[in-house]
C-alpha positions in Angstrom: -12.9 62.8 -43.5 -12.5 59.3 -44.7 -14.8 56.3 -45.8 -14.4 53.5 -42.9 -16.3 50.0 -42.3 -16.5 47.4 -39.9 -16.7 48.1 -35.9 -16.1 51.3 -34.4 -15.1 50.6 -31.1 -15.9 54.7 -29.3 -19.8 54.0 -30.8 -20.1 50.7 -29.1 -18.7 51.6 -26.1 -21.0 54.5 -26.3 -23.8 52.4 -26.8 -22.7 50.2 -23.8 -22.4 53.4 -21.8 -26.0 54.4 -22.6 -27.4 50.7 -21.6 -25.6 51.1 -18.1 -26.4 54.5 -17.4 -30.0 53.6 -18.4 -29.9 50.4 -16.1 -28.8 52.5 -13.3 -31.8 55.0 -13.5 -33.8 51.8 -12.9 -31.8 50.7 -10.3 -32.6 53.5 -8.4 -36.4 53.4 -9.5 -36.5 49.9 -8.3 -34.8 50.1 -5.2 -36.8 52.4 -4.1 -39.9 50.9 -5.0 -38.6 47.9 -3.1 -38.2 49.9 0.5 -41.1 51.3 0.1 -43.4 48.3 -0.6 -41.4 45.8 2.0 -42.3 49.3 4.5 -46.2 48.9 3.7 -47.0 50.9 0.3 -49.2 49.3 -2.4 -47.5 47.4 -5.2 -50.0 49.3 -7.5 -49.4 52.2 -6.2 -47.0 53.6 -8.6 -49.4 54.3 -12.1 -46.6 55.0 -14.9 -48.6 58.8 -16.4 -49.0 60.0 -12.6 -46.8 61.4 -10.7 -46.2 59.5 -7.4 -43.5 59.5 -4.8 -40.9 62.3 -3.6 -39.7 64.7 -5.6 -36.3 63.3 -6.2 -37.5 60.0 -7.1 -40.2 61.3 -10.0 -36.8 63.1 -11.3 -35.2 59.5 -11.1 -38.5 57.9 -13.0 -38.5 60.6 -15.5 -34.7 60.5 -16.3 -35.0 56.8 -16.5 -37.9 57.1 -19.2 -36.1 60.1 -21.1 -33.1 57.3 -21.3 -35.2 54.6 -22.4 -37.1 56.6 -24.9 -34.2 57.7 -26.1 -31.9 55.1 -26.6 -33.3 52.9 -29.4 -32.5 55.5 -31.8 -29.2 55.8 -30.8 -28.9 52.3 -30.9 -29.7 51.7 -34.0 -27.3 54.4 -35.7 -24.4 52.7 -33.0 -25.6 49.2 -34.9 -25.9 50.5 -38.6 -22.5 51.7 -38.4 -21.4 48.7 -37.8 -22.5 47.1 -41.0 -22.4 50.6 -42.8 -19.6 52.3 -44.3 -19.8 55.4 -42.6 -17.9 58.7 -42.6 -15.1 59.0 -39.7 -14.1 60.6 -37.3 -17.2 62.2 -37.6 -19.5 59.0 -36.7 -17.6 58.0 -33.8 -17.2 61.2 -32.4 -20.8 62.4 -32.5 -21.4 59.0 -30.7 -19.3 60.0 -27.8 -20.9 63.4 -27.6 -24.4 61.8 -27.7 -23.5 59.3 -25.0 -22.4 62.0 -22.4 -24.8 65.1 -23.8 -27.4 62.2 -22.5 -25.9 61.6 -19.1 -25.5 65.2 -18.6 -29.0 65.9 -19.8 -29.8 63.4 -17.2 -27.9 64.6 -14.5 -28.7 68.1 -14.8 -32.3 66.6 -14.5 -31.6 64.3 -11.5 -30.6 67.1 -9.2 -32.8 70.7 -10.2 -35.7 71.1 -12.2 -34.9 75.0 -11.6 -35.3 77.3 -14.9 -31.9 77.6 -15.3 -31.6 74.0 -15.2 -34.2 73.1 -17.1 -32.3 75.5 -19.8 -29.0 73.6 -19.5 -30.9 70.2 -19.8 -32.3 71.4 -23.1 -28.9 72.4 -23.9 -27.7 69.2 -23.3 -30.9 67.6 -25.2 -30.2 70.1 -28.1 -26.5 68.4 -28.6 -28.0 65.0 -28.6 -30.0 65.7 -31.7 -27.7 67.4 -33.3 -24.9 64.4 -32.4 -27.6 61.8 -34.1 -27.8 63.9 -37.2 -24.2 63.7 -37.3 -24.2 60.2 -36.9 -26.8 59.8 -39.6 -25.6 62.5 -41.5 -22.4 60.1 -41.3 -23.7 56.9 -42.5 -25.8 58.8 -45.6 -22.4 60.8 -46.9 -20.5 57.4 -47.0 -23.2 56.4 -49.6 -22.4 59.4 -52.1 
C-alpha cells in the first residue's frame, strides 16, 4: 500500500460510469412516460411513493431511485480523493468494485424481484458498502 495524491483516473471513470448508468435508468423512465402520455395517460398520473405502471417499469423507477440515492456518496469519496492523499491501490480499486457491485445490484433488480434475486441484489448491495468503507477507510489511513 502506498500514500498517493492527485487524480485517480479508475475512481473517476467510475464515477462517470455511475452518472451514465444512472442517466440511462431515467432514460428508460422517461421514455416511457413519454409513450404513454402522447397515447392518452395523465401527466399526473405517476405520484413518486405509489406504485404505478407495469411491472417492469416500477423495477426501472426503483433501480433509477436506488442509483440516484446512492450516488452522492460515492461521489463525494470519488471527489475527496482527488484532493486527498489517499491509500492506493486500495481507493481506486474499491471504486471499481462499487461502480459495477451497483450496476449489478441494478441489473439483478431490473429483470427478477424473485427471492433468490432479491438475495443476490443484497449481495451485490452488501459489496457496495463494504467498497465505500474501503474507499473511506482509504482516504482516513493516508492521514495516519
Amino acid at each position: 500500500m502506498m500514500i498517493d495524491a492527485g487524480l485517480d483516473v479508475r475512481a473517476l471513470w467510475s464515477l462517470v460510469g455511475m452518472a451514465a448508468w444512472t442517466l440511462g435508468l431515467v432514460a428508460v423512465v422517461v421514455t416511457a412516460r413519454t409513450f404513454w402520455v402522447l397515447g392518452g395517460a395523465p401527466a399526473n398520473s405517476f405520484p413518486t411513493a405509489e406504485k404505478h405502471g407495469p411491472e417492469w417499469y416500477w423495477r426501472a423507477y426503483r433501480a433509477h431511485q436506488n442509483a440516484v440515492e446512492n450516488i452522492g456518496v460515492f461521489a463525494a469519496l470519488v471527489l475527496a480523493g482527488q484532493f486527498l492523499p489517499r491509500l492506493e491501490p486500495l481507493f481506486g480499486n474499491a471504486a471499481v468494485i462499487y461502480f459495477f457491485a451497483r450496476v449489478l445490484q441494478g441489473l439483478t433488480h431490473l429483470f427478477s424481484t424473485s427471492d433468490p434475486a432479491v438475495r443476490v441484489r443484497f449481495a451485490f448491495f452488501v459489496i457496495q458498502l463494504a467498497a465505500a468503507a474501503a474507499m473511506a477507510a482509504a482516504l482516513l489511513g493516508a492521514r495516519a
